[in-house]
N, C-alpha and C positions, 0 to 999 in steps of 0.2 A: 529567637530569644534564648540567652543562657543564663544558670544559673552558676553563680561562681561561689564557690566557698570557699571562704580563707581560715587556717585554724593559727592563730597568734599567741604569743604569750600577752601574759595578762599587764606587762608594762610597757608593750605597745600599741595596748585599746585603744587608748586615748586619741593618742597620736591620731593613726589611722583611721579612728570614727570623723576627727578634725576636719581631717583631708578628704574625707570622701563626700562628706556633706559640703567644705568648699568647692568641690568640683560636681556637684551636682548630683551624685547618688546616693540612694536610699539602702539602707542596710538595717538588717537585723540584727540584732547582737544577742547569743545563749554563751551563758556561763559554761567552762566545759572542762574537764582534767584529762591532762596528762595519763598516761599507762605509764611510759616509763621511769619518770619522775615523780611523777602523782602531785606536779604544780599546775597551778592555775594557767588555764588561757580562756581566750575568749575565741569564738566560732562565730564569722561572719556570713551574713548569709546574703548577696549581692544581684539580685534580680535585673538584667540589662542587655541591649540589640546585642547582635554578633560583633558591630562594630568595631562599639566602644569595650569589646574584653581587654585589647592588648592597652589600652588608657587606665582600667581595672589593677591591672595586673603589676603595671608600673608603681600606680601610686601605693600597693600593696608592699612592694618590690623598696621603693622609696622610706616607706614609714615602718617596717620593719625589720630589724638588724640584729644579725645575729649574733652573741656575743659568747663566752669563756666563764664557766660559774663551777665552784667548788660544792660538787653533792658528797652526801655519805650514802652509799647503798641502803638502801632497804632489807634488813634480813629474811633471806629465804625461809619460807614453811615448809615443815617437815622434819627431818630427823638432821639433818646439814645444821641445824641451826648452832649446834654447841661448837662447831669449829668455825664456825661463820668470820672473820675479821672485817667489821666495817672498818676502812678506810677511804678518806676523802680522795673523791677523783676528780680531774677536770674535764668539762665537758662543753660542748658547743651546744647552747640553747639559744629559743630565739629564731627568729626569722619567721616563716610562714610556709605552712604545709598548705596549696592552692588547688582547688578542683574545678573544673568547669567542666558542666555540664549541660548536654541540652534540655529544652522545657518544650512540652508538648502541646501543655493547655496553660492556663494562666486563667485565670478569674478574680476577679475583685469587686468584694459586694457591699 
């Protein structure tokens, strides 16, 4: 058995929760942020045989995409801050950060 987490932004939850429950799997879904953004996603939590990871992975793979979005930095703490210049940058957000991992025991009561 593994466990698969997937960490998505938060505008391809939906999506992805759609498609996983069409395809037959159970997920968890925790609210979760970003560090380097400090945006929303969501963190999937995907319980299933060794089989079926690389079917997991797809429809993961499928429902989220990564796209090009205009951030302004965050200004650093500390003493940098009075020369700080936020400027808006572009940056590639999006897609899915994927972990599988194995499961030793499993229980359900």
């Amino acid at each position: 058995m593994k466990m698969v987490i997937a960490v998505v932004q938060d505008k391809d939850s939906g999506r992805l929760s759609q498609v996983l429950v069409k395809n037959g799997f159970r997920a968890t879904k925790l609210a979760s942020t970003g560090g380097f953004l400090r945006a929303g996603n969501t963190t999937f939590l995907i319980g299933t045989n060794d089989e079926s990871v690389p079917e997991v992975i797809e429809l993961i793979q499928q429902s989220c995409k990564s796209r090009k979005q205009m951030v302004t930095p965050v200004s650093p703490l500390g003493n940098a801050v009075d020369s700080f210049m936020p400027y808006p940058l572009e940056v590639q957000v999006g897609g899915a950060a994927v972990f599988v991992l194995d499961v030793e025991h499993f229980h359900s009561f």
